[in-house]
C-alpha positions as CSV (number, residue, x, y, z in Angstrom):
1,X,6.0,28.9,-4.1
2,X,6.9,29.6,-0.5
3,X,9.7,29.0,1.9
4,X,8.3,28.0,5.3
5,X,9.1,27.5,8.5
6,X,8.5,24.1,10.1
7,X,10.3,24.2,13.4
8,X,8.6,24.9,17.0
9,X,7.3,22.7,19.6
10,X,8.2,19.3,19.5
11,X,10.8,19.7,17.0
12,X,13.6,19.5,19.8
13,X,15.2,16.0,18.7
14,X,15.4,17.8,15.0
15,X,16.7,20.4,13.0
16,X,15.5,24.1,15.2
17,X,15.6,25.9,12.5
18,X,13.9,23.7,10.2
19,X,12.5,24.9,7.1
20,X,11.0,23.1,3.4
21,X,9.8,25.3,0.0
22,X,6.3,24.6,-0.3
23,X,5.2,24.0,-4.1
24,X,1.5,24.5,-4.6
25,X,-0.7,23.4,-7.3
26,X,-2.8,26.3,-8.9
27,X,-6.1,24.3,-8.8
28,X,-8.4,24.6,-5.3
29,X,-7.9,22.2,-3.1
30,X,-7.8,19.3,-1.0
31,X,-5.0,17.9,-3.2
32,X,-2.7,14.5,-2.6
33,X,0.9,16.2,-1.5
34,X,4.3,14.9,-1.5
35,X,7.4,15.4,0.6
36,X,10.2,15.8,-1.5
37,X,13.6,15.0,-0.3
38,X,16.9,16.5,-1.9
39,X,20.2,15.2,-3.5
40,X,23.5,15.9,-1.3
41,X,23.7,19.2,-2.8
42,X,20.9,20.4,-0.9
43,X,17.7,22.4,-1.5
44,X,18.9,24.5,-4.4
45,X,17.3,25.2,-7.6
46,X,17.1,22.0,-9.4
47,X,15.4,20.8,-6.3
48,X,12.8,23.8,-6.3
49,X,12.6,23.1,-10.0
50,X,11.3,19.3,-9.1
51,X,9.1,19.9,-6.6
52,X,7.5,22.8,-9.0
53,X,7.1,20.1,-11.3
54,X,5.5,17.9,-9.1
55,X,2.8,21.3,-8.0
56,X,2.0,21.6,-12.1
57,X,1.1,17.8,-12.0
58,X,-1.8,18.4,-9.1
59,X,0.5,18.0,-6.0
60,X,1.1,19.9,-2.9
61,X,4.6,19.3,-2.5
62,X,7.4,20.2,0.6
63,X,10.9,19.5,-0.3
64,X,12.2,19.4,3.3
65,X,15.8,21.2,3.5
66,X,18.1,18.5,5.8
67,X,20.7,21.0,5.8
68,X,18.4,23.9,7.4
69,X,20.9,24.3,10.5
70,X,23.8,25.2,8.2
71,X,24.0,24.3,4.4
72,X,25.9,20.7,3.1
73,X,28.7,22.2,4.7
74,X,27.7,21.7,8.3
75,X,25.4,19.2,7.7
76,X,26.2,16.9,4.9
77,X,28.4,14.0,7.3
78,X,25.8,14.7,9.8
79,X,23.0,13.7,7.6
80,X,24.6,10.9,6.1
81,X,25.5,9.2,8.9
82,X,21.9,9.1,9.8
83,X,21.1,7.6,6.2
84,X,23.4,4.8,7.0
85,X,22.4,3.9,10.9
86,X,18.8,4.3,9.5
87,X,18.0,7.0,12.8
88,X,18.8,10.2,13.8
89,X,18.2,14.2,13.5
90,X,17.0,14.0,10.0
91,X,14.6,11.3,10.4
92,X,13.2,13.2,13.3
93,X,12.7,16.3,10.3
94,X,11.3,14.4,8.2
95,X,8.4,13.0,10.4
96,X,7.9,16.7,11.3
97,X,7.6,17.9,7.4
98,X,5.4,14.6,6.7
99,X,3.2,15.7,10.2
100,X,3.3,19.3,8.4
101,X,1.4,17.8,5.6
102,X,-1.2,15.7,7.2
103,X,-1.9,18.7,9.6
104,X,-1.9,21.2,6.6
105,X,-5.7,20.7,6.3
106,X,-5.1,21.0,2.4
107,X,-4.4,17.3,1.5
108,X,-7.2,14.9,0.2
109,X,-5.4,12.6,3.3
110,X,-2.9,11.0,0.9
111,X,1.1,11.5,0.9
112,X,3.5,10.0,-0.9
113,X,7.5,10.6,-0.7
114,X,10.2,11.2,-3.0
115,X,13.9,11.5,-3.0
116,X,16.7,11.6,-5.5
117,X,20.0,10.0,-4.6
118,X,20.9,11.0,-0.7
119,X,16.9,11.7,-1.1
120,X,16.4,8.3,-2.6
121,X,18.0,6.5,0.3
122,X,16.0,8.2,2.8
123,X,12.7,7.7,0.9
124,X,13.4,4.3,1.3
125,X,13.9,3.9,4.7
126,X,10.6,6.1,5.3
127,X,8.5,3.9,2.7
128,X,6.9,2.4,5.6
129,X,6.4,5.3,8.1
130,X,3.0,6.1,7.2
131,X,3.2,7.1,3.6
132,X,1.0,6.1,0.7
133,X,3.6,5.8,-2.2
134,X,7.1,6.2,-2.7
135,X,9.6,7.3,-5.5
136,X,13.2,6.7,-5.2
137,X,15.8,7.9,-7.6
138,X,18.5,6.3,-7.7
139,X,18.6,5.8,-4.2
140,X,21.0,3.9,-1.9
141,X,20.1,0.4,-0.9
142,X,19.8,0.1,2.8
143,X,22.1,-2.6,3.9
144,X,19.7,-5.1,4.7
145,X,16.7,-4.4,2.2
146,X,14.5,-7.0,3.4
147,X,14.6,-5.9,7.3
148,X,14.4,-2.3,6.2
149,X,11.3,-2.1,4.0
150,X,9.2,-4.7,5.8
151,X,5.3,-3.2,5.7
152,X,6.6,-0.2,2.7
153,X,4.4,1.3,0.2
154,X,4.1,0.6,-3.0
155,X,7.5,1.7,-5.0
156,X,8.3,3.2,-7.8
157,X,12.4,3.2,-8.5
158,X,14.6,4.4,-11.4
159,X,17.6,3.8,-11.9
160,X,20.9,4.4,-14.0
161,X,22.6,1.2,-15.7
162,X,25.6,3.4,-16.1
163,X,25.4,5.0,-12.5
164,X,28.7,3.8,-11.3
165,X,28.3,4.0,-7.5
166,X,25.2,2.1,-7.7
167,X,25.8,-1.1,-10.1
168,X,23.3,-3.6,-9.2
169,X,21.1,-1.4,-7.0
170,X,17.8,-1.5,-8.9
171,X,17.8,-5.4,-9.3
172,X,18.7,-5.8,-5.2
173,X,15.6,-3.7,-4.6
174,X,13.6,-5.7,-7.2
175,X,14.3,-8.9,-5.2
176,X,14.0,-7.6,-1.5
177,X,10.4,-6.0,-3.0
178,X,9.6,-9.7,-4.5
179,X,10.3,-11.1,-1.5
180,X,8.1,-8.9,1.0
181,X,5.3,-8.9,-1.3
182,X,5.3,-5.3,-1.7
183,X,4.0,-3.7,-4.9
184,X,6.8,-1.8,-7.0
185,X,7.8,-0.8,-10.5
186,X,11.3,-0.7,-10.4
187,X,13.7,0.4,-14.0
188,X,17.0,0.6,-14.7
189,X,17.5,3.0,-17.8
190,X,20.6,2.1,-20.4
191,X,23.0,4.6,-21.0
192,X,22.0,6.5,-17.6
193,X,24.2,7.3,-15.3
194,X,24.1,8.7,-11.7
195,X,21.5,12.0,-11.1
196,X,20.5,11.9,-14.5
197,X,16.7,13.4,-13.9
198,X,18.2,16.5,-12.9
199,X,17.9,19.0,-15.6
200,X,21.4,20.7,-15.1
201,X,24.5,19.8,-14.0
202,X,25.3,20.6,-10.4
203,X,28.2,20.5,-8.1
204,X,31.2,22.6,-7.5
205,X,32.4,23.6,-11.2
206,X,35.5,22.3,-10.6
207,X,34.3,18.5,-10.7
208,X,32.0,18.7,-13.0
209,X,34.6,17.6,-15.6
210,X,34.9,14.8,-13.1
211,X,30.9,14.1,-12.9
212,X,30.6,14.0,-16.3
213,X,33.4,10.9,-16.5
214,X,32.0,9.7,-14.2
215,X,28.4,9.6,-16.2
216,X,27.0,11.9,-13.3
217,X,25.0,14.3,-15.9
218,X,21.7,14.9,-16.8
219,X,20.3,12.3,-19.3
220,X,16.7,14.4,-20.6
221,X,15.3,11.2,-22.9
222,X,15.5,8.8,-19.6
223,X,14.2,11.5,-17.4
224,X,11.2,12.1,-19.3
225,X,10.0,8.6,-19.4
226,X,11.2,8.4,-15.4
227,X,9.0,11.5,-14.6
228,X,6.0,10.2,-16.2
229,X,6.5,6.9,-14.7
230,X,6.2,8.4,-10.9
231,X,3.2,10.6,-12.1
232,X,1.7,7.4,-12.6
233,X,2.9,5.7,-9.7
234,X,1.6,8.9,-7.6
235,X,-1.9,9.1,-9.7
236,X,-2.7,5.5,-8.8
237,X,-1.7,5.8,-4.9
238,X,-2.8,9.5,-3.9
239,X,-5.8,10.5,-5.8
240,X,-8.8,10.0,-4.9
């Protein structure tokens, strides 16, 4: 598991120090590969820990770090400002990291993308930019679904029933995905609440008291069965 570099030529509209962790499989190649895309808490370890996941199950992976030019600090309002006007800096690095891929000369010439909250928004909005399957975790909603995931790939979503700053979400995207014909698998879990396929808390420790009222915990029965329903999801779109 490797941290590389994905900035240079090109890259000027983007993020100049751009980087991703790369998460290779063991097995030899071509593989399908996936671009990973982080929670608002940035690439730390629960989001290495995903995209390792995603390696053990047969997929090169590359969680692209958004907040390569200076840490959610710098970069959080930045980078969700571009999530809502649907354009900007961190589109630009993720259509580098997804290039990255394609040119890698390791993929079987699938890609699929997946996010997880912040993430899940974004892999939404990039759905139809080329890739073969999406999974979004409990992702926003763009605000005009319809207009916004014209000509997607298929979708996989899951979502929390108790995720309180997303009541509604996974039946909006249900209907939107009805609508444009586009293939999808979309569940809302009981008793889940916001973030719960990460497998620890995360967060300054001072709010986790407040996450936790909030239902913004880890939820492992619901994550299991979310996990293997993306593996599916990816197994049907990106292997051969």
């Amino acid at each position: 598991m490797t941290i590389i570099d994905l900035s240079g030529p090109g890259t000027s509209a983007g993020s100049p120090n751009l980087r991703g962790y790369l998460a290779e499989p063991e097995a030899t190649g071509p593989f399908p590969a996936v671009l990973m895309i982080h929670e608002a808490f940035g690439l730390n370890d629960i989001a290495r820990r995903q995209a390792d996941r995603l390696a053990v199950a047969g997929y090169l992976t590359l969680a692209v770090d958004l907040f390569s030019d200076g840490g959610p600090r710098r970069c959080l309002v930045s980078t969700m400002r571009s999530l809502l006007s649907g354009s900007g800096k961190a589109f630009t690095d993720l259509a580098t990291a997804h290039a990255w891929l394609e040119q890698s000369g390791r993929t079987n010439g699938k890609v699929g993308v997946i996010g997880f909250c912040m993430g899940g928004g974004f892999a939404l909005l990039v759905a139809r930019d080329g890739f073969d399957a999406a999974a979004v975790n409990y992702g926003r909603l763009p605000k005009n679904p319809e207009a916004a995931l014209l000509g997607a790939c298929p979708v996989v979503g899951n979502f929390g029933k108790a995720d309180r700053p997303l009541p509604g979400a996974a039946a909006r995207l249900e209907t939107a995905l009805d609508t444009l014909g586009i293939e999808h698998d979309i569940k809302e879990f009981d008793g889940a609440g916001h973030a719960f396929m990460n497998d620890a808390e995360e967060g300054p420790r001072a709010l986790c008291p407040l996450f936790r009222v909030m239902g913004i915990k880890p939820d492992p029965d619901a994550a299991a069965e979310a996990w293997q329903r993306i593996e599916d999801h990816f197994a049907k779109h990106l292997r051969d």
